[in-house]
TINU-388844 format. One record per residue (C-alpha): x, y, z. Coordinates in steps of 0.5 Angstrom, whole numbers. Layout:
// residues N
xx = X | yy = Y | zz = Z $
...
***
This chain:
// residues 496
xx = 46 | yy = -82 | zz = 104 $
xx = 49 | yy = -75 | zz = 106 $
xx = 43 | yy = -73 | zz = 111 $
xx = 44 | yy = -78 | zz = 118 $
xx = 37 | yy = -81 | zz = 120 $
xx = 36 | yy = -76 | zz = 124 $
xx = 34 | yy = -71 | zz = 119 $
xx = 31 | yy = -76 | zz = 115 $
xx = 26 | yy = -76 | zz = 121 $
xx = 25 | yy = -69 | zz = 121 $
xx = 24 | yy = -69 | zz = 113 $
xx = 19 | yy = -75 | zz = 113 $
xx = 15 | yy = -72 | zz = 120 $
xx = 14 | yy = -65 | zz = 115 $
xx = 12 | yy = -69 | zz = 109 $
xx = 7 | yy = -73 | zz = 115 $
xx = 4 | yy = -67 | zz = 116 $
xx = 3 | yy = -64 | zz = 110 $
xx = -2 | yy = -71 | zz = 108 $
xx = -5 | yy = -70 | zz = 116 $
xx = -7 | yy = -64 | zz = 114 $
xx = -9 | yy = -65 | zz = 107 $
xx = -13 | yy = -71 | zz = 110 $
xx = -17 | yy = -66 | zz = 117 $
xx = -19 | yy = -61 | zz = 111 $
xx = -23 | yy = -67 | zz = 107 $
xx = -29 | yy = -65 | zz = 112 $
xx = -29 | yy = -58 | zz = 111 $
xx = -30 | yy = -58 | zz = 105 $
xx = -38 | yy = -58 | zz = 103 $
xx = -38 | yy = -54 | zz = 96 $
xx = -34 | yy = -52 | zz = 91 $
xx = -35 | yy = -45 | zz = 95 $
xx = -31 | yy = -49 | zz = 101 $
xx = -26 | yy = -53 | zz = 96 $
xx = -24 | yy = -47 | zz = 93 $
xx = -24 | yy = -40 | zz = 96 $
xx = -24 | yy = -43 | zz = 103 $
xx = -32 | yy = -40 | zz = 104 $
xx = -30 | yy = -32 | zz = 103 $
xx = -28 | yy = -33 | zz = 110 $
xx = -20 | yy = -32 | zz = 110 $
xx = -18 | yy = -27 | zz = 116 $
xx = -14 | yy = -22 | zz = 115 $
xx = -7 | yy = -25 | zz = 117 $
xx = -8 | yy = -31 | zz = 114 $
xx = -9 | yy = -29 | zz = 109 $
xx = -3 | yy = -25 | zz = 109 $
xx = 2 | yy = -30 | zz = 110 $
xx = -1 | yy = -35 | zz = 105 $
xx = -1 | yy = -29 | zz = 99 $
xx = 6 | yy = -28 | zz = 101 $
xx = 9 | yy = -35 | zz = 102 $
xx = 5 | yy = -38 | zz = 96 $
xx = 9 | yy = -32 | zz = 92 $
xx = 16 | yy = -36 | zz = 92 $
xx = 18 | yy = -43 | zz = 92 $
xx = 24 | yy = -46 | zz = 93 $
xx = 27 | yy = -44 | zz = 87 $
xx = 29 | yy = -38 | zz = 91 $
xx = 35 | yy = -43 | zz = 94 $
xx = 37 | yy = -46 | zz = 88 $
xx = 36 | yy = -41 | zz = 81 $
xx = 37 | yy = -35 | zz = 85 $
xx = 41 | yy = -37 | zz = 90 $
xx = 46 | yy = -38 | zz = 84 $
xx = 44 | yy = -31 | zz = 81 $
xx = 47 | yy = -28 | zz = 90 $
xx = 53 | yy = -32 | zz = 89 $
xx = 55 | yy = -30 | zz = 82 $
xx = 51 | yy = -22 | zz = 82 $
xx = 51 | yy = -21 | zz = 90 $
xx = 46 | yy = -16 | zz = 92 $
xx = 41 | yy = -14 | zz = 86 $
xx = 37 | yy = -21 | zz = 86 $
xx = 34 | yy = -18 | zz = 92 $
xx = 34 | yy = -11 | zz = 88 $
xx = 29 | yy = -14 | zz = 82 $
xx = 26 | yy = -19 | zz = 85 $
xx = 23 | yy = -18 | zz = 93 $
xx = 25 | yy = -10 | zz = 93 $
xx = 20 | yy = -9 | zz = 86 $
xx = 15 | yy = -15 | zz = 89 $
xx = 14 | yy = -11 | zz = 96 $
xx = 13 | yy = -5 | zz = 93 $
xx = 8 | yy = -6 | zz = 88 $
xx = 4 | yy = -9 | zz = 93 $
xx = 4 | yy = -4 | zz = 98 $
xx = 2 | yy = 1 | zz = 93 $
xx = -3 | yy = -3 | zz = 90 $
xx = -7 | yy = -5 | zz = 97 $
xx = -12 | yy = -1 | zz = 97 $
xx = -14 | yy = -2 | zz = 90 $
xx = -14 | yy = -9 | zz = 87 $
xx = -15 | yy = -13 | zz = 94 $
xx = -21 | yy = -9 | zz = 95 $
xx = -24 | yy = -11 | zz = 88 $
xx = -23 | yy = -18 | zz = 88 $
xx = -27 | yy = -18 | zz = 95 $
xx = -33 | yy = -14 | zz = 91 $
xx = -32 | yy = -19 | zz = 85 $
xx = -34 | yy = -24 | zz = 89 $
xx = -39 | yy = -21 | zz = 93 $
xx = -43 | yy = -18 | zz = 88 $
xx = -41 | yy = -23 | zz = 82 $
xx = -40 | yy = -30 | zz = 87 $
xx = -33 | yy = -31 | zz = 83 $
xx = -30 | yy = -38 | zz = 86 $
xx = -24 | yy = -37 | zz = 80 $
xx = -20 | yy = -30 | zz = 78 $
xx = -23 | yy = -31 | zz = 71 $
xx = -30 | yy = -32 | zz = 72 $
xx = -32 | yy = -24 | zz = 72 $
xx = -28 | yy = -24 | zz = 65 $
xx = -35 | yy = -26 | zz = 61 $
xx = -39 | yy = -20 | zz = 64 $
xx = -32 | yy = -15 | zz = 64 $
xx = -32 | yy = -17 | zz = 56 $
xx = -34 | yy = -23 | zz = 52 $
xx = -34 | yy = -32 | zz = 53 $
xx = -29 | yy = -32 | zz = 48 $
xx = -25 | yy = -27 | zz = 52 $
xx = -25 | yy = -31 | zz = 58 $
xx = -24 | yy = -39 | zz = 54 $
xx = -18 | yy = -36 | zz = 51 $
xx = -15 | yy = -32 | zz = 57 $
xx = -17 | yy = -39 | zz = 61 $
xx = -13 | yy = -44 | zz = 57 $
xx = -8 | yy = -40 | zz = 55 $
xx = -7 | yy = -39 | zz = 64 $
xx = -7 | yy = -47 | zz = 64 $
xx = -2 | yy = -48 | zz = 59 $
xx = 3 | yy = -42 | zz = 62 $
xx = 3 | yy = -46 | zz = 69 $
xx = 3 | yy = -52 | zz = 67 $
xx = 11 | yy = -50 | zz = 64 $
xx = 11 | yy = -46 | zz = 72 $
xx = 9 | yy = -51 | zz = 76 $
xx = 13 | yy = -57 | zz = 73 $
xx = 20 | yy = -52 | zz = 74 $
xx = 18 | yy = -51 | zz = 82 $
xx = 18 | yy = -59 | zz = 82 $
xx = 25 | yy = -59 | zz = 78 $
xx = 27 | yy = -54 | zz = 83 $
xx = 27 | yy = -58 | zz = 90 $
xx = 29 | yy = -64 | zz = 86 $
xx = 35 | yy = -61 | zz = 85 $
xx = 36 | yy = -59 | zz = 93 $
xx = 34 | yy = -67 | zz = 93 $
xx = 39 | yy = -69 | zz = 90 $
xx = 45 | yy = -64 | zz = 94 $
xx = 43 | yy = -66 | zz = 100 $
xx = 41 | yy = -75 | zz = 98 $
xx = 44 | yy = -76 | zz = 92 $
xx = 37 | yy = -78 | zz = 90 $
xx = 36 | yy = -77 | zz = 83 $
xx = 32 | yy = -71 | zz = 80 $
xx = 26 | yy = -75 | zz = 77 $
xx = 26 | yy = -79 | zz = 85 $
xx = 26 | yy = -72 | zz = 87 $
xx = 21 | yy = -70 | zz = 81 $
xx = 16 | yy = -76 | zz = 84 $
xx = 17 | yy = -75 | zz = 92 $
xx = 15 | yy = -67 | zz = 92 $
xx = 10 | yy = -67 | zz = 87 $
xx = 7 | yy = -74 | zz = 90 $
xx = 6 | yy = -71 | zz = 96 $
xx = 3 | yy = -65 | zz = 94 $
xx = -2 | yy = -68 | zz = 90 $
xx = -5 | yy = -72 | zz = 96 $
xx = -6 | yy = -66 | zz = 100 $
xx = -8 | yy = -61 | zz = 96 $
xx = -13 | yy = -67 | zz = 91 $
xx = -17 | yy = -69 | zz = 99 $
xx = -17 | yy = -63 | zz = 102 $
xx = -17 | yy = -57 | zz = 97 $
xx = -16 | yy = -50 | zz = 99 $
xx = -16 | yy = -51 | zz = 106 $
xx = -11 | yy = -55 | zz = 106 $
xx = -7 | yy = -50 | zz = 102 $
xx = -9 | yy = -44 | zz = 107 $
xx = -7 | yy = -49 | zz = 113 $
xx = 0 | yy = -52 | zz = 110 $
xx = 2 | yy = -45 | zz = 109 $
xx = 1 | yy = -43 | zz = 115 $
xx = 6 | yy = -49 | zz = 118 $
xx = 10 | yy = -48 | zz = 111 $
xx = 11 | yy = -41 | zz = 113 $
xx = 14 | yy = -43 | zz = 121 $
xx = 18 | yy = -48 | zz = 119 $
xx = 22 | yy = -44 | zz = 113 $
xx = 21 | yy = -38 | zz = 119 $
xx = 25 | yy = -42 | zz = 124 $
xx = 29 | yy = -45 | zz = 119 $
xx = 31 | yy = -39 | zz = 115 $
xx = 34 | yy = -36 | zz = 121 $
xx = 37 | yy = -42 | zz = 123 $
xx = 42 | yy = -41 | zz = 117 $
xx = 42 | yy = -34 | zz = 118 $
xx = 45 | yy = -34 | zz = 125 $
xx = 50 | yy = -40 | zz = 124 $
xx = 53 | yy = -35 | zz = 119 $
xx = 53 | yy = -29 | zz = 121 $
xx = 56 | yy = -34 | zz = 127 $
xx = 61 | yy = -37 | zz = 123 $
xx = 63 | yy = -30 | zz = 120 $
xx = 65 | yy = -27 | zz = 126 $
xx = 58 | yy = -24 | zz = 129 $
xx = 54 | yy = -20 | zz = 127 $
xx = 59 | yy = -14 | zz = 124 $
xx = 59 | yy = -19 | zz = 119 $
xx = 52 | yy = -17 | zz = 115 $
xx = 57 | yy = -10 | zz = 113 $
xx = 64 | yy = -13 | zz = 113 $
xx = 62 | yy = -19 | zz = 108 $
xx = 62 | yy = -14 | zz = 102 $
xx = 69 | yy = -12 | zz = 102 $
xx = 72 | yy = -19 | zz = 101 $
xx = 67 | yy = -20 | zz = 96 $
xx = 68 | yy = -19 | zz = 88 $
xx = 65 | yy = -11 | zz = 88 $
xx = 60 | yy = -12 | zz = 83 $
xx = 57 | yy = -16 | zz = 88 $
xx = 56 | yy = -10 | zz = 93 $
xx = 51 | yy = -7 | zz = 87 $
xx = 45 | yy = -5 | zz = 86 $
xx = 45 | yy = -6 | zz = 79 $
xx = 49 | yy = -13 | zz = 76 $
xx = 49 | yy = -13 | zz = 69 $
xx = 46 | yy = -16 | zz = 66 $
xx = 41 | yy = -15 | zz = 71 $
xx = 40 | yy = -7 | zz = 70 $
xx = 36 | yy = -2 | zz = 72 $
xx = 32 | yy = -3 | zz = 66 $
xx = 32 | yy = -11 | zz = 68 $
xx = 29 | yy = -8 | zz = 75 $
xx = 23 | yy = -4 | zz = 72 $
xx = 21 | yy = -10 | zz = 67 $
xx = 21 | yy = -14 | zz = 73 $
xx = 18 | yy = -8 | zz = 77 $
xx = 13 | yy = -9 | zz = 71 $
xx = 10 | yy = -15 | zz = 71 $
xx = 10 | yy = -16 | zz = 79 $
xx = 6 | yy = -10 | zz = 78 $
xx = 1 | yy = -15 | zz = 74 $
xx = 3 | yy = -22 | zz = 78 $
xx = 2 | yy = -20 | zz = 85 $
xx = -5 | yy = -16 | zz = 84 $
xx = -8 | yy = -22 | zz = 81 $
xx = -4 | yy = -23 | zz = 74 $
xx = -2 | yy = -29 | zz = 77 $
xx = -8 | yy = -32 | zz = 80 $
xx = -6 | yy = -37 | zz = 86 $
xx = -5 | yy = -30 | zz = 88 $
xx = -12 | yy = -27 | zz = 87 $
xx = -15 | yy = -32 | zz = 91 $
xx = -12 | yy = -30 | zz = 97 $
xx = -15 | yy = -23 | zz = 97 $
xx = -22 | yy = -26 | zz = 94 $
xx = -22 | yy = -31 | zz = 99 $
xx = -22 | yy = -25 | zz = 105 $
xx = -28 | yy = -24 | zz = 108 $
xx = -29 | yy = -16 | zz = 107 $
xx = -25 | yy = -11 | zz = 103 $
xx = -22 | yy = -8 | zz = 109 $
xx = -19 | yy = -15 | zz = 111 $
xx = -16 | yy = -16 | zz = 104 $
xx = -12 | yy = -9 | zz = 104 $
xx = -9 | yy = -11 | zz = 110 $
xx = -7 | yy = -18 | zz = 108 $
xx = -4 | yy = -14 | zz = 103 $
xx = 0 | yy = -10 | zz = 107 $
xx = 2 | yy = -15 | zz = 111 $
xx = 5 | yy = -20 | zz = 105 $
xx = 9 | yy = -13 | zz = 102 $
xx = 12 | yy = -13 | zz = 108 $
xx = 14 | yy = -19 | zz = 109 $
xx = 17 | yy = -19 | zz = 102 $
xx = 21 | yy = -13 | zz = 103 $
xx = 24 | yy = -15 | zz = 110 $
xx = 24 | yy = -23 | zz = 111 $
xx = 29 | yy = -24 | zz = 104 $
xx = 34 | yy = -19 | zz = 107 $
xx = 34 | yy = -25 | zz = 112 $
xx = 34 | yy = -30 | zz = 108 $
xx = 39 | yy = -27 | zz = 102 $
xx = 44 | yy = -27 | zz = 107 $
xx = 47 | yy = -34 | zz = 108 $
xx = 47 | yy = -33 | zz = 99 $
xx = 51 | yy = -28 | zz = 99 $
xx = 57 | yy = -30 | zz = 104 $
xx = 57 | yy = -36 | zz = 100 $
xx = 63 | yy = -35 | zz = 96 $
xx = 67 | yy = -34 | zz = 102 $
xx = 66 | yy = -40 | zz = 104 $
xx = 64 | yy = -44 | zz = 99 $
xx = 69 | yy = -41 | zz = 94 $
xx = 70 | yy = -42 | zz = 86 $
xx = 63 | yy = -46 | zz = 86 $
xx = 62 | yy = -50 | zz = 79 $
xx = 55 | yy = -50 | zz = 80 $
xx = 53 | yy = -44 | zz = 83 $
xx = 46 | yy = -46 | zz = 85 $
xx = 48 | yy = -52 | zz = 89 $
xx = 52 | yy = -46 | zz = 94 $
xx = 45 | yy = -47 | zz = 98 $
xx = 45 | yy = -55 | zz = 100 $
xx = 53 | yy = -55 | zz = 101 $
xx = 53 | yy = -49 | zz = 106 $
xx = 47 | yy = -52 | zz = 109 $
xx = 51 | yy = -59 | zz = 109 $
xx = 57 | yy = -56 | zz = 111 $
xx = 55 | yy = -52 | zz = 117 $
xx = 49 | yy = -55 | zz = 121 $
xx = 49 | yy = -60 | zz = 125 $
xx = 44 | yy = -67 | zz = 124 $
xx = 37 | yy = -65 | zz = 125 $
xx = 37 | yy = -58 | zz = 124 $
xx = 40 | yy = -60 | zz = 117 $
xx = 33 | yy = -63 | zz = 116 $
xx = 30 | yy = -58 | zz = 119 $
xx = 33 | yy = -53 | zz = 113 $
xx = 31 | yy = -58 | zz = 108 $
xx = 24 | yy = -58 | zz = 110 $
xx = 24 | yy = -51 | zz = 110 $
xx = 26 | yy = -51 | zz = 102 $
xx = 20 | yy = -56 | zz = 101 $
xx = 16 | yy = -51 | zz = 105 $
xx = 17 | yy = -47 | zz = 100 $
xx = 16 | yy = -50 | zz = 94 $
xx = 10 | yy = -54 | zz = 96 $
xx = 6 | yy = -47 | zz = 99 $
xx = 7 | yy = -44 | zz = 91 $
xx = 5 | yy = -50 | zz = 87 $
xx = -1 | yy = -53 | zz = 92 $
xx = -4 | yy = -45 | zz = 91 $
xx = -3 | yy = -46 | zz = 84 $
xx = -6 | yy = -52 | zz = 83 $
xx = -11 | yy = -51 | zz = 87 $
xx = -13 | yy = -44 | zz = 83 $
xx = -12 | yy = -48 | zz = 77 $
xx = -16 | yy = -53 | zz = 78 $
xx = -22 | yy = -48 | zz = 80 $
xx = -21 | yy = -44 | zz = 73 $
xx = -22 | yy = -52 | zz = 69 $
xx = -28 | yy = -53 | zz = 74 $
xx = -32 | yy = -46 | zz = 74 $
xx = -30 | yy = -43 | zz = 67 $
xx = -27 | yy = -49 | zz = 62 $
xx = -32 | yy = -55 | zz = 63 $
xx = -39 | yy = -51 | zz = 63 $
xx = -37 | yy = -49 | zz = 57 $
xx = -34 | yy = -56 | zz = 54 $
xx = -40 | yy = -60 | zz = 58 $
xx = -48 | yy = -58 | zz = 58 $
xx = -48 | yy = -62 | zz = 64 $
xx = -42 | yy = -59 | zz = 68 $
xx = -46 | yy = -53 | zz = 68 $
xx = -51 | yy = -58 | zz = 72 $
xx = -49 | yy = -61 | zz = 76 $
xx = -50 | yy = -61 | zz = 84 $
xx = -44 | yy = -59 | zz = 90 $
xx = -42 | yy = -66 | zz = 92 $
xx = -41 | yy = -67 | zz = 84 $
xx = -37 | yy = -61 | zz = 83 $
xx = -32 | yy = -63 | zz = 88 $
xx = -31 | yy = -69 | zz = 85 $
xx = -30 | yy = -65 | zz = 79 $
xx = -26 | yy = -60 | zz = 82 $
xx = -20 | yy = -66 | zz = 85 $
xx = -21 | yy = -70 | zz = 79 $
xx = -18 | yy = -64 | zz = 76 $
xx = -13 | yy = -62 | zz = 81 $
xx = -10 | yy = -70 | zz = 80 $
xx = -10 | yy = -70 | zz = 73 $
xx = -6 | yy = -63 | zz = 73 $
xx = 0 | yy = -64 | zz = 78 $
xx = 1 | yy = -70 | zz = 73 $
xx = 2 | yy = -66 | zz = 68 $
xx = 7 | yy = -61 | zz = 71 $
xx = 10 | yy = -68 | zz = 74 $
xx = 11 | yy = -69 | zz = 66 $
xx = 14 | yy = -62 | zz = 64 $
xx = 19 | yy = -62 | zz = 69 $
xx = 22 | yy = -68 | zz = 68 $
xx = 24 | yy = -64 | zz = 62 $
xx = 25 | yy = -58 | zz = 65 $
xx = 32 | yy = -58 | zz = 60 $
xx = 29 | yy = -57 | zz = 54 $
xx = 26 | yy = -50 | zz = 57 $
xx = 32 | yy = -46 | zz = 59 $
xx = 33 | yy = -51 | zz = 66 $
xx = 30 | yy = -49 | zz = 72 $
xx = 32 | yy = -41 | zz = 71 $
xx = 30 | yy = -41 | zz = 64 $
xx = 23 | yy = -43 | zz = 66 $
xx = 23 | yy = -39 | zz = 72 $
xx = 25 | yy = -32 | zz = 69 $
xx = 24 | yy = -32 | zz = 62 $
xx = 18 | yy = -37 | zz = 60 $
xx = 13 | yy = -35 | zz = 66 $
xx = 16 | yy = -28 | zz = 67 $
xx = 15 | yy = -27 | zz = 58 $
xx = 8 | yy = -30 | zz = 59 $
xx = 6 | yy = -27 | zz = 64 $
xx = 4 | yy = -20 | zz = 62 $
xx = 0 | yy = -21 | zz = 56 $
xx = -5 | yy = -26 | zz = 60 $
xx = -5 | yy = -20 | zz = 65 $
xx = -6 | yy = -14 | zz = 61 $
xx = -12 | yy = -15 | zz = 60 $
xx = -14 | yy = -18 | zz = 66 $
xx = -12 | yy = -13 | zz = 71 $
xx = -12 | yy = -7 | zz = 67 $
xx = -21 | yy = -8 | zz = 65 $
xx = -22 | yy = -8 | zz = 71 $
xx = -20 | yy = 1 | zz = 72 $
xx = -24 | yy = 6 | zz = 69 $
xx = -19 | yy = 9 | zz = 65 $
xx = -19 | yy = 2 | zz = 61 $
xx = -26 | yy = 1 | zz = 60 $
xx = -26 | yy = 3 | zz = 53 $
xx = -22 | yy = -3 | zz = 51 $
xx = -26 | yy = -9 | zz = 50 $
xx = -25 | yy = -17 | zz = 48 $
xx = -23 | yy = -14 | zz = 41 $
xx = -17 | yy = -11 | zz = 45 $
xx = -16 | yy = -17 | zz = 50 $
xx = -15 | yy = -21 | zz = 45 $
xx = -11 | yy = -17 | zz = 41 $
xx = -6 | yy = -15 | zz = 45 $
xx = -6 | yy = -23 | zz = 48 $
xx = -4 | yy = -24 | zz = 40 $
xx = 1 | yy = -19 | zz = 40 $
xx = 4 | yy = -20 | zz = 46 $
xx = 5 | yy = -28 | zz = 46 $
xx = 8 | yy = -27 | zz = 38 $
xx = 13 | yy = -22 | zz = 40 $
xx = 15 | yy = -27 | zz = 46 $
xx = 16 | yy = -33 | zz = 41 $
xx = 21 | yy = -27 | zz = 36 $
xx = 24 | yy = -26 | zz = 43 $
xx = 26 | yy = -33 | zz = 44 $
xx = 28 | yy = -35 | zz = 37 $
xx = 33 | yy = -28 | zz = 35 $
xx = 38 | yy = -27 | zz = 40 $
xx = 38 | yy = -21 | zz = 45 $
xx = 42 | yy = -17 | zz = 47 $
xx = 39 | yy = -14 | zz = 53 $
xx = 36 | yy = -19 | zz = 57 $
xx = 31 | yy = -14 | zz = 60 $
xx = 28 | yy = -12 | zz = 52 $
xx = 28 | yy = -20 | zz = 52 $
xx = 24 | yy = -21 | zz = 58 $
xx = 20 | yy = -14 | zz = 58 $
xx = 18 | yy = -14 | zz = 51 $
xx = 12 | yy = -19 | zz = 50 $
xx = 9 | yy = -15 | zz = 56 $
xx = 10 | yy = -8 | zz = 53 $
xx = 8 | yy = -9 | zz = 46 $
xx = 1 | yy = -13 | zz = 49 $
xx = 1 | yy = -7 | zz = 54 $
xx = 1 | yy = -2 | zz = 48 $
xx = -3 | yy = -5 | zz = 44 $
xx = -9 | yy = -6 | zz = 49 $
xx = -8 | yy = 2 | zz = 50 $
xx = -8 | yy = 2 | zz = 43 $
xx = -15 | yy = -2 | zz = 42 $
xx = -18 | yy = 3 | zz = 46 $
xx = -16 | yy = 9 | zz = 44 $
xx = -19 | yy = 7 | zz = 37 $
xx = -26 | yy = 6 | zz = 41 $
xx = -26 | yy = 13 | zz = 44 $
xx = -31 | yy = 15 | zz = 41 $
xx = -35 | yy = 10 | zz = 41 $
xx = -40 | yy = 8 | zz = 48 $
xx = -38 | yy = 3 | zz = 54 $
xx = -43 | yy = -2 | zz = 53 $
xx = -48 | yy = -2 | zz = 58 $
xx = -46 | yy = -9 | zz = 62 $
xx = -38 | yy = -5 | zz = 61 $
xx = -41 | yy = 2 | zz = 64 $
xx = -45 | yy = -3 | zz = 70 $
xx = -39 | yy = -7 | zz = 72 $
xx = -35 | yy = 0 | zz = 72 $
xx = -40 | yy = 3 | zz = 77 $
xx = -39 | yy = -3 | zz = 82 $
xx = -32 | yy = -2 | zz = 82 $
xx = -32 | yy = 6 | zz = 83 $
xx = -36 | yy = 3 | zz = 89 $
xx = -31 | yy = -1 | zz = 92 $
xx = -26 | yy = 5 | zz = 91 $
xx = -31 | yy = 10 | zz = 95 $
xx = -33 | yy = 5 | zz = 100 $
xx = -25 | yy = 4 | zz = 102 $
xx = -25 | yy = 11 | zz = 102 $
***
């Protein structure tokens, strides 16, 4: 065991906390209202927080830390930097509709409002679809931290797969969106601490503080770019793109935080807050990635630079405290997915499989609801343990979520503005089509560009949508479409 037994204390009373918490939040629980949306009664900075811890897994400290220790400074470029960006701009659009969706229309999952906005086969099609793309991304998050596991235990990744994944699906099964909310509060703590813990040890170990300037004059120059082939400008805009969608509630974890919020004010501010971590709070944690090379040079694995500088540098105890902030991570991103996932099965999947689902009492829908959760987590379990055949954990991360994403989030995001409100489930599902061919082209011809190779689904789906639109220009907005628009315009004039 590489760990002393005194890390191994601090990672089990992590974990311990997790199934502590999971099982409180058992008794909040009263209806599927509480169970998945934590009652519309999120605070703000609550809220806040867990938008932005839910947003990254430990990932960031296995493939992307590979892309700092080989690319330098553009990771942060196209990835947080374009994250916090498009959520500031959008705080006082999309946080604020969410909210109105759910007072007016008493939405418990993102999808839900998709039947009213175009069609029931619309909503199936972006419901199933949604499922399957996040079966691949939370599989890849569970391989994630198997590896960081294996760095630091020597467990083997399907050990790791089990314990990470096993864990999760106690808490979030008992104690559903809850728990998620609290155990990402405690989440955000222990990688807060633990984050600038490994940040101090090595500015310290690379001569102060001076060193957060002078480390890129001994690294390779391209590290000091802002663009790193092939992680270009264009890269960066595909990213900036399909963050746009993913951040506003393309990805829908990420949606119910603000539809949890308990007014649109609140939800804007929750926003601004999760921007801003996402334009800081990296800086800090890139830092010990990007001095890797100089102290861990000539890697054969690059995305390992983390786990070895954590075991080179700490001392016992806080090793296990670093460790635990990587699990904080990953468990806060995928027990939020999960639990969103299981809403949209429950609200908008089996009513439609089952007459019966449709009438069932509250008590029933929660048993639902966590048999839902249990079955998915262990299917995610399943992918990962084949997370090889998908490109590794970078591929499944970038190419398969990134590709899919946008075809899924033209149509949601976009039928919720007025000037789109021509395109109908004619053009949803369309432009879902089109978008999920051009990604299976992308994967079966090899690109030169890997910013055309991950943007390209995203932008033929998006043009194909305005397309399907402007071809109904002259044709009236349905009456339901012209209503929905309207309680829409009334949030924007309210904010206002």
């Amino acid at each position: 065991m590489l760990l002393s037994s005194v890390d191994i204390v601090v990672i089990a009373l992590f974990f311990l906390s997790m199934l502590v918490i999971g099982l409180w939040s058992f008794s909040k629980n009263k209806d599927s209202t509480d169970y998945f949306i934590a009652g519309g009664n999120l605070p703000w900075w609550l809220s806040g927080i867990s938008h932005h811890v839910s947003g990254y897994s430990g990932a960031v400290f296995v493939a992307y830390a590979g892309l700092a220790y080989t690319h330098g400074f553009s990771v942060y470029i196209w990835w947080a930097f374009t994250i916090g960006i498009t959520i500031l701009l959008s705080a006082k659009l999309f946080p604020i509709i969410w909210v109105r969706l759910r007072k007016q229309l008493q939405i418990q999952s993102p999808l839900e409002y998709l039947n009213t906005r175009y069609n029931l086969l619309t909503q199936q099609i972006m419901a199933w679809s949604g499922v399957l793309l996040k079966l691949f991304d939370v599989g890849a998050k569970w391989a994630a931290i198997s590896v960081l596991l294996n760095v630091f235990t020597g467990l083997s990744l399907s050990m790791g797969i089990l314990i990470s994944g096993g864990v999760s699906l106690v808490y979030i099964t008992f104690g559903g969106f809850w728990a998620v909310i609290l155990t990402e509060f405690v989440q955000f703590v222990v990688q807060f601490v633990g984050g600038i813990v490994m940040f101090v040890v090595v500015i310290t170990h690379m001569g102060g503080l001076a060193s957060v300037w002078n480390i890129w004059e001994k690294l390779p120059p391209n590290n000091s770019k802002i663009f790193n082939d092939p992680y270009t400008f264009a890269f960066a805009l595909a990213f900036l793109f399909i963050n746009f969608l993913s951040y506003n509630g393309g990805t829908w974890n990420l949606a119910t935080k603000y539809i949890s919020t308990k007014n649109e004010k609140q939800s804007s501010k929750a926003a601004r807050v999760s921007g801003v971590l996402y334009l800081v709070w990296p800086l800090i944690l890139f830092f010990p990635m990007w001095a890797a090379p100089l102290i861990l040079p000539g890697l054969h694995d690059p995305t390992q630079s983390y786990g070895l500088l954590t075991l080179k540098l700490l001392p016992s105890g806080l090793v296990g405290l670093v460790v635990a902030s990587l699990f904080a991570h990953t468990m806060a991103m995928t027990s939020s997915d999960v639990n969103t996932i299981s809403a949209v099965i429950t609200r908008d999947i089996l009513p439609v499989l089952s007459r019966k689902q449709k009438e069932l009492e509250s008590k029933n829908t929660l048993w639902v609801a966590r048999t839902s959760t249990f079955v998915f987590i262990l299917l995610t379990i399943i992918i990962a343990f084949q997370y090889k055949h998908f490109g590794g954990v970078l591929g499944l991360i970038v190419m398969w979520f990134g590709a899919l994403l946008g075809p899924i989030a033209v149509p949601m995001l976009l039928g919720l503005l007025s000037p789109f409100k021509k395109c109908g489930s004619a053009a949803a599902i369309v432009s879902i089509g089109a978008g999920f061919a051009t990604f299976i082209i992308t994967k079966s011809v090899q690109m030169k560009s890997l910013a055309l190779e991950v943007s390209l689904p995203l932008i033929v789906s998006l043009f194909t949508y305005i397309f399907m639109g402007l071809l109904n220009y002259r044709k009236p907005v349905p009456d339901k479409v012209e209503k929905f628009m309207n309680l829409l315009t009334r949030v924007k004039e309210q904010m206002d």
